[in-house]
TORMI-409863 format. One record per residue (C-alpha): residue number from 1; residue in one letter; chain; y, x, z. Coordinates in nm, 2 decimals. Layout:
# TORMI-409863
pos NUM, code A, unit A, v Y, u X, w Z $
...
END
This chain:
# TORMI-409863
pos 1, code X, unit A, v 19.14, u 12.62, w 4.04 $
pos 2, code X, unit A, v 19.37, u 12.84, w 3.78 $
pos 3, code X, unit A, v 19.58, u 12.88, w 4.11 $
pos 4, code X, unit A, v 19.32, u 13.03, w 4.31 $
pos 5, code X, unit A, v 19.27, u 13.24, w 3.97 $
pos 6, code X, unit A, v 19.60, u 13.38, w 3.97 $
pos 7, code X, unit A, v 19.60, u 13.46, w 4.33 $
pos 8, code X, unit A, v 19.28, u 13.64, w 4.28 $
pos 9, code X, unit A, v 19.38, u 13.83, w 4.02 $
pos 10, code X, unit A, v 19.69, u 13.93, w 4.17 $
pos 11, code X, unit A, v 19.49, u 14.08, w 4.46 $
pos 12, code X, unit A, v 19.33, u 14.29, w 4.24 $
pos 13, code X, unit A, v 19.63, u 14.44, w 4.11 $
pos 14, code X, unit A, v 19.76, u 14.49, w 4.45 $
pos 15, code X, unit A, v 19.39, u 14.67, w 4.57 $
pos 16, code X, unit A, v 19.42, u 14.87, w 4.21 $
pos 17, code X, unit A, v 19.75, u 14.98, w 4.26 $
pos 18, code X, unit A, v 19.66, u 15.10, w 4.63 $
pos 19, code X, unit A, v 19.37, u 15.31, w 4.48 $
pos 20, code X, unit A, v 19.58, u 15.48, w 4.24 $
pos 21, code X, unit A, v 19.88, u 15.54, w 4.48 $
pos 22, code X, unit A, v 19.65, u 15.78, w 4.68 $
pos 23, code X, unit A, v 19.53, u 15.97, w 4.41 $
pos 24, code X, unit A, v 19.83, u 16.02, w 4.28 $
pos 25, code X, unit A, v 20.00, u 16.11, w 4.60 $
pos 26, code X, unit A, v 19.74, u 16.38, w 4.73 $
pos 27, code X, unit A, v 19.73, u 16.55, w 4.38 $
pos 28, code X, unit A, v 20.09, u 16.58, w 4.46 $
pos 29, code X, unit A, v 20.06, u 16.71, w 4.76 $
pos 30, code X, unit A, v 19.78, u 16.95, w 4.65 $
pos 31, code X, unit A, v 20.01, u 17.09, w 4.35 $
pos 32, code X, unit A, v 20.12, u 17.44, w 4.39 $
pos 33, code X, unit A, v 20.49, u 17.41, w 4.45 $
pos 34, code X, unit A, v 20.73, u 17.73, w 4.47 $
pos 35, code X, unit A, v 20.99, u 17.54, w 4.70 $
pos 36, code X, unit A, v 21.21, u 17.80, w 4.90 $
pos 37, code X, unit A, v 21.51, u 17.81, w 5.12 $
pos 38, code X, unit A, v 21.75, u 18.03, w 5.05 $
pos 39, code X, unit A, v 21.90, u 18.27, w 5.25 $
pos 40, code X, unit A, v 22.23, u 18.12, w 5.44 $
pos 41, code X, unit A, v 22.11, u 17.74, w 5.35 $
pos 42, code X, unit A, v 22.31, u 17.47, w 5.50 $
pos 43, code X, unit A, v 22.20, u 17.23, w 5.80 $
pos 44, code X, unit A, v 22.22, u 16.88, w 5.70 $
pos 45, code X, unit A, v 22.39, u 16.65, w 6.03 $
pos 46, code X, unit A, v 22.31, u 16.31, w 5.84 $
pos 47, code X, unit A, v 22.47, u 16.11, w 5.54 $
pos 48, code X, unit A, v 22.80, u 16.00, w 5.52 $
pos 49, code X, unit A, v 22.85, u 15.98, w 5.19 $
pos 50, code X, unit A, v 22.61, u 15.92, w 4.92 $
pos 51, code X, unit A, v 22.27, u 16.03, w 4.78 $
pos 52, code X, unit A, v 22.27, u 16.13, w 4.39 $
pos 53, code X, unit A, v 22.03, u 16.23, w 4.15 $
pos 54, code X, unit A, v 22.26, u 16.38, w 3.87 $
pos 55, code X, unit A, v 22.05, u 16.43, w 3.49 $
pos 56, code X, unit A, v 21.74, u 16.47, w 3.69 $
pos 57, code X, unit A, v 21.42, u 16.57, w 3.50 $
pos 58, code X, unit A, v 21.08, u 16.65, w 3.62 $
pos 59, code X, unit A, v 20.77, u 16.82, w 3.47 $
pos 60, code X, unit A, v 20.44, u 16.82, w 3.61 $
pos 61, code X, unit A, v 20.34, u 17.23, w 3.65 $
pos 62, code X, unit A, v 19.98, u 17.10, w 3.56 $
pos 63, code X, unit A, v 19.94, u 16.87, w 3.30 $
pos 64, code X, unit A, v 20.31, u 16.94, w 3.13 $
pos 65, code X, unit A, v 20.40, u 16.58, w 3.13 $
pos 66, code X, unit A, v 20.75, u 16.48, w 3.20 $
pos 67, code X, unit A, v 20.76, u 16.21, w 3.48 $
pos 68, code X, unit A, v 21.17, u 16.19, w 3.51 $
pos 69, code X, unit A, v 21.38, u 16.24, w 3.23 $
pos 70, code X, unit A, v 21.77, u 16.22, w 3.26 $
pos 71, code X, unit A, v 21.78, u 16.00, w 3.56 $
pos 72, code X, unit A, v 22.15, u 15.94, w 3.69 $
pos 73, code X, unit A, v 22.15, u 15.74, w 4.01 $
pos 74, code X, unit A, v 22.38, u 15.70, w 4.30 $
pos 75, code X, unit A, v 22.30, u 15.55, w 4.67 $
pos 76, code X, unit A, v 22.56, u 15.46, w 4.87 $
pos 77, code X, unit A, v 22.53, u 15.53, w 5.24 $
pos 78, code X, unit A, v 22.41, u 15.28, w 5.41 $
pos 79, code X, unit A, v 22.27, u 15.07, w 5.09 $
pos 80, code X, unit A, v 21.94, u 14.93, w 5.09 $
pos 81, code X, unit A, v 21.77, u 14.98, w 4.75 $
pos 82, code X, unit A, v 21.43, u 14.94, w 4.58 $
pos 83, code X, unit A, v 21.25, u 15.14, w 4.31 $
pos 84, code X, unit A, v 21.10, u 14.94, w 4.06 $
pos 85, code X, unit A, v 20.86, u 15.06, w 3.79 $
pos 86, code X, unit A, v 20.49, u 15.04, w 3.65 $
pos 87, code X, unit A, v 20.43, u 15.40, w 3.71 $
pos 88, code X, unit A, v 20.36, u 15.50, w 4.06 $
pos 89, code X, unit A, v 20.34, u 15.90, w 3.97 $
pos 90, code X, unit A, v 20.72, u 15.81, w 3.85 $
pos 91, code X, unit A, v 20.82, u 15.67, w 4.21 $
pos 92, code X, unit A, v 20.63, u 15.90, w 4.41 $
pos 93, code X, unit A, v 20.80, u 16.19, w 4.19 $
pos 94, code X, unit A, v 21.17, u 16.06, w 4.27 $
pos 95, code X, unit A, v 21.06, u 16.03, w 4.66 $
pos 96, code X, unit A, v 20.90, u 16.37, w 4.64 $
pos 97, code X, unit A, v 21.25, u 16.55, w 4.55 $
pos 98, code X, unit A, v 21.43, u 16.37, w 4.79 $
pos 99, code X, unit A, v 21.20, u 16.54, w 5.05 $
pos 100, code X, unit A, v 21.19, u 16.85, w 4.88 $
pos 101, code X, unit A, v 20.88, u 16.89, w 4.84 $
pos 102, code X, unit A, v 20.94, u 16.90, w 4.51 $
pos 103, code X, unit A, v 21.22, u 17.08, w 4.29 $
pos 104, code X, unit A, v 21.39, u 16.90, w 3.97 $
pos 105, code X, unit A, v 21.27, u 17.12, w 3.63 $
pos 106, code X, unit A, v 21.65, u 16.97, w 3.57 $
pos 107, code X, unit A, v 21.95, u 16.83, w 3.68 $
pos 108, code X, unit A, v 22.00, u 16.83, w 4.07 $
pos 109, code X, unit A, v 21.96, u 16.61, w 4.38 $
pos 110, code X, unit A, v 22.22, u 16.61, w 4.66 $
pos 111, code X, unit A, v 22.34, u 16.42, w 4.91 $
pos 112, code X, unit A, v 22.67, u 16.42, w 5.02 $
pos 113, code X, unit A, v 22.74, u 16.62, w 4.75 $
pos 114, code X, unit A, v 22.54, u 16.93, w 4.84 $
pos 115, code X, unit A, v 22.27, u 17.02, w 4.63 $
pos 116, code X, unit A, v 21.92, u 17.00, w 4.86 $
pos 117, code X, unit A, v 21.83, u 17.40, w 4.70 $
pos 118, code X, unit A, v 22.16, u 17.46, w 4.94 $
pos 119, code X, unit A, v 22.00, u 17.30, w 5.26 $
pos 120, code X, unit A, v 21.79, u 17.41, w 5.48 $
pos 121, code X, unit A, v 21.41, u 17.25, w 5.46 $
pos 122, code X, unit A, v 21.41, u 17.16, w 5.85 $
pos 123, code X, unit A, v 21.69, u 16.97, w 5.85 $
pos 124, code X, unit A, v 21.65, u 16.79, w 5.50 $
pos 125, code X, unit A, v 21.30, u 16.66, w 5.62 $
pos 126, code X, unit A, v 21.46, u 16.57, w 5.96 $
pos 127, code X, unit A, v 21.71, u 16.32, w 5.78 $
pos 128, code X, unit A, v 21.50, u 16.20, w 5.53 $
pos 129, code X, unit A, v 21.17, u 16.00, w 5.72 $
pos 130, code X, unit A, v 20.91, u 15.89, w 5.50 $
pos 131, code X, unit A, v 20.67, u 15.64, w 5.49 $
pos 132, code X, unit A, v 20.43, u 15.63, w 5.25 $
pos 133, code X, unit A, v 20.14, u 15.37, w 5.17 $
pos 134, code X, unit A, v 19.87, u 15.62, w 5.17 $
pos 135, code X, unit A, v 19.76, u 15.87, w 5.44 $
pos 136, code X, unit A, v 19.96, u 15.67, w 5.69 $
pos 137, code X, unit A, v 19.76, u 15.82, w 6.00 $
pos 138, code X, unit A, v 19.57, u 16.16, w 6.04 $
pos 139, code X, unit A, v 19.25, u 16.22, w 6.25 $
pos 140, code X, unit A, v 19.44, u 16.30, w 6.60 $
pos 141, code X, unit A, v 19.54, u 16.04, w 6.88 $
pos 142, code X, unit A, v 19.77, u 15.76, w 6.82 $
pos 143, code X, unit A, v 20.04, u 15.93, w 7.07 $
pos 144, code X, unit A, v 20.00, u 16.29, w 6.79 $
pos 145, code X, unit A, v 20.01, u 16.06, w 6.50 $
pos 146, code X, unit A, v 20.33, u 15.92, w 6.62 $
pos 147, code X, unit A, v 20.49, u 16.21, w 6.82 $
pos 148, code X, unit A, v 20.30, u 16.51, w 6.60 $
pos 149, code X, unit A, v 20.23, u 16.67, w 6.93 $
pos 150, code X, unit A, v 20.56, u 16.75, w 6.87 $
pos 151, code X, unit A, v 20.64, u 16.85, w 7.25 $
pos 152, code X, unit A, v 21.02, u 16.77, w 7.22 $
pos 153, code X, unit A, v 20.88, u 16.41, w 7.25 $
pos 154, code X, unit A, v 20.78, u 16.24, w 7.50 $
pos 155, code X, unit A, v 20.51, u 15.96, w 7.59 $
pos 156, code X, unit A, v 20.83, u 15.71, w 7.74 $
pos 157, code X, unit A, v 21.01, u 15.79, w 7.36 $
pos 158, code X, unit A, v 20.66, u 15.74, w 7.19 $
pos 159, code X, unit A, v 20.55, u 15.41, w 7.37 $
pos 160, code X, unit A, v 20.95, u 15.27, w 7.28 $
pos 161, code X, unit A, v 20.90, u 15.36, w 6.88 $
pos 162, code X, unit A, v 20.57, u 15.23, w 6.88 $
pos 163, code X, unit A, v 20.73, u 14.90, w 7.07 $
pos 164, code X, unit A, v 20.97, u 14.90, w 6.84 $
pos 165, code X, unit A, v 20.73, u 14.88, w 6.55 $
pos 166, code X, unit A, v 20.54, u 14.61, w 6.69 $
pos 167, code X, unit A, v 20.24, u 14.84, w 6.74 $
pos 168, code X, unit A, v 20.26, u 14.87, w 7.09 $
pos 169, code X, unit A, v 20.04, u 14.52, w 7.20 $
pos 170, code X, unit A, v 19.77, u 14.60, w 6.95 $
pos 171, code X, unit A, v 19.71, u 15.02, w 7.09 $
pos 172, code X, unit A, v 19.71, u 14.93, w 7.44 $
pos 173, code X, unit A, v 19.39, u 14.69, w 7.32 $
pos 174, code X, unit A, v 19.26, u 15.03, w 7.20 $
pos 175, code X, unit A, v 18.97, u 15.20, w 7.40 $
pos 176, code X, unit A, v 19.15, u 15.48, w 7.52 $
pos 177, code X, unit A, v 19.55, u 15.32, w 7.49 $
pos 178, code X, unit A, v 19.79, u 15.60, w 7.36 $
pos 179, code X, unit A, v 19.52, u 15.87, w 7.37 $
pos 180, code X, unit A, v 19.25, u 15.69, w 7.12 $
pos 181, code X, unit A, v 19.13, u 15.93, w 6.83 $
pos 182, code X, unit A, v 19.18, u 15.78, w 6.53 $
pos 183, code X, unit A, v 18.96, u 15.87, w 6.23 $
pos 184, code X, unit A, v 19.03, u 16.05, w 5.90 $
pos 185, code X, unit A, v 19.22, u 15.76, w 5.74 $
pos 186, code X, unit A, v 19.23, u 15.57, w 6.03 $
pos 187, code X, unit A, v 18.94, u 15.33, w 5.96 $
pos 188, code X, unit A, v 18.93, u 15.20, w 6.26 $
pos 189, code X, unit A, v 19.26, u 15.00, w 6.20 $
pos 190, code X, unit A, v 19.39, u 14.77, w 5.97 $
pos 191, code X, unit A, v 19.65, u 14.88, w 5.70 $
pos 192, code X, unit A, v 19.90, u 14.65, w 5.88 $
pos 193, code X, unit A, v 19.86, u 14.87, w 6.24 $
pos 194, code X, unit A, v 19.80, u 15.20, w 6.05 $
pos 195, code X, unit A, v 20.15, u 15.12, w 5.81 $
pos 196, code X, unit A, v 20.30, u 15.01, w 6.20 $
pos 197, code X, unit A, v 20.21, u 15.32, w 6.34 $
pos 198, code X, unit A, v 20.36, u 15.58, w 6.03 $
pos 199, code X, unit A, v 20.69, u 15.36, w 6.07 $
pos 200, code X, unit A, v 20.69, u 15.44, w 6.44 $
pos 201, code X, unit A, v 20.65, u 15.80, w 6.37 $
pos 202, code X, unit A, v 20.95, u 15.79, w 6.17 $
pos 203, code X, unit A, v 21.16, u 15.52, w 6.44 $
pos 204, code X, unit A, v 21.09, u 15.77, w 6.68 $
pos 205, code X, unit A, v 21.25, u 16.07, w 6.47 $
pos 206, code X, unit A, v 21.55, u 15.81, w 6.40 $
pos 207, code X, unit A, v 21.61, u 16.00, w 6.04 $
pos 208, code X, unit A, v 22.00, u 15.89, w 5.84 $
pos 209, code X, unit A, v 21.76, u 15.82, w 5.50 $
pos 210, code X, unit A, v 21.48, u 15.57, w 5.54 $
pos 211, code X, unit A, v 21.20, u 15.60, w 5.25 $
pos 212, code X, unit A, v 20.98, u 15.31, w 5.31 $
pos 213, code X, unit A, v 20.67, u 15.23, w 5.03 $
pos 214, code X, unit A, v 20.55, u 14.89, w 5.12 $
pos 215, code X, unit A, v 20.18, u 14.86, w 5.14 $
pos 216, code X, unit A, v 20.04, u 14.70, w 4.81 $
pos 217, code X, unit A, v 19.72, u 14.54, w 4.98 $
pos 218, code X, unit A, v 19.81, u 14.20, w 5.13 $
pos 219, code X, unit A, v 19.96, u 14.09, w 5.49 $
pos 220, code X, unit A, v 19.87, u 13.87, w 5.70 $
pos 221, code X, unit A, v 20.17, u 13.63, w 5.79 $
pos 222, code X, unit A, v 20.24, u 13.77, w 6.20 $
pos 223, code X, unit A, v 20.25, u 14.13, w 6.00 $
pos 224, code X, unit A, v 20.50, u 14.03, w 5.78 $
pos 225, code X, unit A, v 20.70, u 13.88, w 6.06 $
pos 226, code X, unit A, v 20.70, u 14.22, w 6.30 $
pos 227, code X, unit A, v 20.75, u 14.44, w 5.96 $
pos 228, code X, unit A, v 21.08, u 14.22, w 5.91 $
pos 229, code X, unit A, v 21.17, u 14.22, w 6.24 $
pos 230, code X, unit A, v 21.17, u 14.57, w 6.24 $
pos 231, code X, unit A, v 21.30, u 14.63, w 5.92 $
pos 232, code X, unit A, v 21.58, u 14.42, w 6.10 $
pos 233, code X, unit A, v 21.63, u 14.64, w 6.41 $
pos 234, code X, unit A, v 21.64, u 14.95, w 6.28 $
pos 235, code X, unit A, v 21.75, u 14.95, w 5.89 $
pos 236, code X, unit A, v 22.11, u 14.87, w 5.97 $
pos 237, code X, unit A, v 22.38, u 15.12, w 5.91 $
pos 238, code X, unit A, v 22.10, u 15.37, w 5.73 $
pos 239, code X, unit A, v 22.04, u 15.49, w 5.42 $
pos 240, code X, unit A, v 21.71, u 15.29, w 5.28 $
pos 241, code X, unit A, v 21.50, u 15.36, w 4.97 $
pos 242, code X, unit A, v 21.25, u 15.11, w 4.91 $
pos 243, code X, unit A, v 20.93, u 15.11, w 4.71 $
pos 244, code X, unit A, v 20.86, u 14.78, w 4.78 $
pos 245, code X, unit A, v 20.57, u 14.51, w 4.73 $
pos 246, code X, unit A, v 20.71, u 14.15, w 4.85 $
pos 247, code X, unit A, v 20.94, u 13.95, w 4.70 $
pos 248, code X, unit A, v 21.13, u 13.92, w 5.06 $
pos 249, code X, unit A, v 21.22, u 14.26, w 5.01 $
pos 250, code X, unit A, v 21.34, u 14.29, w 4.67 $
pos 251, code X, unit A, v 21.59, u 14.04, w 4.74 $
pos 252, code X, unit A, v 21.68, u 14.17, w 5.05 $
pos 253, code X, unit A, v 21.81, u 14.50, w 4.87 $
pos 254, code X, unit A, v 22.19, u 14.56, w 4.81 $
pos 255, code X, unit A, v 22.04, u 14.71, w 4.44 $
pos 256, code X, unit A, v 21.72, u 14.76, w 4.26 $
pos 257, code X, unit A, v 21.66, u 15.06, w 4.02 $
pos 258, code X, unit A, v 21.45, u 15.00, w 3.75 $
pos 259, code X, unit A, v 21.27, u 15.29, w 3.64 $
pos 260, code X, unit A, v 21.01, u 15.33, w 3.31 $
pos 261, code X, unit A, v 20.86, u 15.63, w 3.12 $
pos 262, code X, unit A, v 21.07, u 15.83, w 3.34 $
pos 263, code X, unit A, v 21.38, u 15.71, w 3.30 $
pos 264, code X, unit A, v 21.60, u 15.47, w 3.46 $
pos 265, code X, unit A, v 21.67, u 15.13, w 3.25 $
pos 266, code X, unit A, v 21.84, u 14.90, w 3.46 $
pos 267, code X, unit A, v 22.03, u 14.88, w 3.81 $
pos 268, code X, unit A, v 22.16, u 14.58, w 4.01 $
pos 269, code X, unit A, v 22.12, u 14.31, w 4.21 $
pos 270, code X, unit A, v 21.73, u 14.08, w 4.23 $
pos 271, code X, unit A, v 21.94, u 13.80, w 4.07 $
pos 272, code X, unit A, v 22.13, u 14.01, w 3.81 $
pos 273, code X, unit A, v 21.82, u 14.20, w 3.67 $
pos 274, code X, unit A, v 21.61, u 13.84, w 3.65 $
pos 275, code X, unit A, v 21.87, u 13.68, w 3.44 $
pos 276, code X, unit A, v 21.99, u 14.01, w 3.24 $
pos 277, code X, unit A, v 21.64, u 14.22, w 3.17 $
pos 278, code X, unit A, v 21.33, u 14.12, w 3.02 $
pos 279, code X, unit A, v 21.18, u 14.46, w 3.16 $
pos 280, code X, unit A, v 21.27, u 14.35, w 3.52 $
pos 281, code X, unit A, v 21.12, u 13.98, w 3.43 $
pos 282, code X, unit A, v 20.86, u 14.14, w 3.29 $
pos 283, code X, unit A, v 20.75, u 14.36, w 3.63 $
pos 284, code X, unit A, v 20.89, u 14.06, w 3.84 $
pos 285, code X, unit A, v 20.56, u 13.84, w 3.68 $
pos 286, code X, unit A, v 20.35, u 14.15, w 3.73 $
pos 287, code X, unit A, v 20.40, u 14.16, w 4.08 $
pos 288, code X, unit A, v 20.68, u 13.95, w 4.25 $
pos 289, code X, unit A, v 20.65, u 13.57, w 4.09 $
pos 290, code X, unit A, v 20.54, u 13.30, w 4.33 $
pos 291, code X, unit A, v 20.16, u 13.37, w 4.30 $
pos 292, code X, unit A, v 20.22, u 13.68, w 4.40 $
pos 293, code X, unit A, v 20.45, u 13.52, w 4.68 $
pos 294, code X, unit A, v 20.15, u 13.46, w 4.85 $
pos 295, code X, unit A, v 19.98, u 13.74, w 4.80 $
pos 296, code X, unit A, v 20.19, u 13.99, w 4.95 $
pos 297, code X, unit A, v 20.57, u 13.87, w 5.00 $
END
């Protein structure tokens, strides 16, 4: 019985958490932002090197609060990290400057040691795919929610993403196959095929940086097995940020950054952290201990 209590509470965490990751990514989004290119800005090819975050800060323009203070962080190419913290307005924030659609109030983000004010937007957004747990589809077709009716794309390149997704079997079930609307949300699917179809959008762009937010709702067990399988196919040799949700991925990462009122408090291995930091044990009960095993690993 307390078992069954646990479980169920930690389902309600996960469903909370869910709720206020959309809100807090589309008031984001809907923020006036006064990113630019500038005139002569560099193409980024890819990473080669490393992704830092040197004395970042952040302020949000609305409310005035600082969401990152100071934070000094280095990612190696071809790491595999996770970002760990309470806060998902912190995480998204961190994401949001590596995509540029944000700009630090301080301190500077770069990868391969040029600063991302010095790139052009195109190509930063081209290297850098994203995948985030809200707003995973748009109210199009499954082929424009994977492709973006991007026309340099084509249905063959689509069809091999999506296979290589695992989403392939479940949208030829669909009414129309490729060519099915899907609604505002996608409501018609499950967050498992909708979180299958964003990472097939991003497959298909095959981007050097991999930013991948877990879904906090729970899997069933066959989706957990194609996401790994996936995850196995295509992670090696990139550069992967995780925001993750399952203890199988925590300790798959190379490190785990351990972020809290905006600023980072530990770094290092699943292991490390458990046995070193009481604020890593601390989130580790919240959401990764072996109730939450079955909830969502």
């Amino acid at each position: 019985m307390g078992t069954s209590l646990r479980i169920g509470e930690q389902f309600r965490i996960a469903l909370a958490r869910g709720q206020e990751s959309a809100v807090l990514v589309y008031e984001f989004l809907d923020r006036p932002r006064d990113v630019g290119q500038v005139v002569g800005a560099e193409f980024l090819p890819g990473v080669t090197k490393h992704v830092e975050f040197r004395d970042v800060s952040l302020r949000d323009s609305i409310t005035g609060r600082t969401l990152l203070d100071g934070v000094d962080l280095r990612i190696n190419a071809g790491e595999r990290v996770g970002l760990i913290g309470l806060d998902e307005d912190e995480k998204h924030a961190l994401v949001f400057l590596l995509s540029r659609f944000l700009d630090p109030s301080g301190g500077e983000v770069r990868i391969d040691d040029k600063n991302l004010r010095w790139l052009t937007l195109d190509s930063i957004r081209s290297q850098v795919g994203v995948v985030l747990q809200q707003g995973l589809v748009f109210n199009d077709t499954v082929a424009h929610n994977i492709g973006c009716g991007d026309p340099a794309y084509t249905i063959p390149q689509i069809i091999e993403a999506a296979k290589i997704a695992h989403a392939h079997h479940f949208i030829q079930k669909l009414s129309y196959g490729y060519e099915t609307p899907l609604g505002e949300m996608g409501t018609s699917l499950r967050i498992g095929e909708q979180f299958r179809i964003a990472l097939a959008r991003v497959i298909l762009r095959d981007p050097a940086i991999y930013v991948i937010e877990e879904p906090a709702t729970p899997l069933d067990d066959d989706t957990k097995a194609m996401l790994d399988d996936t995850f196995t196919r295509i992670l090696p040799g990139k550069t992967v940020l995780f925001l993750p949700h399952r203890i199988s991925t925590i300790r798959s990462c190379d490190r785990l950054f351990v972020l809290h009122k905006g600023q980072l408090q530990a770094a290092g291995d699943h292991r490390e952290l458990l046995a070193k930091n009481d604020l890593y044990r601390h989130l580790h009960y919240l959401e990764f201990n072996e109730f939450a095993e079955h909830v969502g690993a």
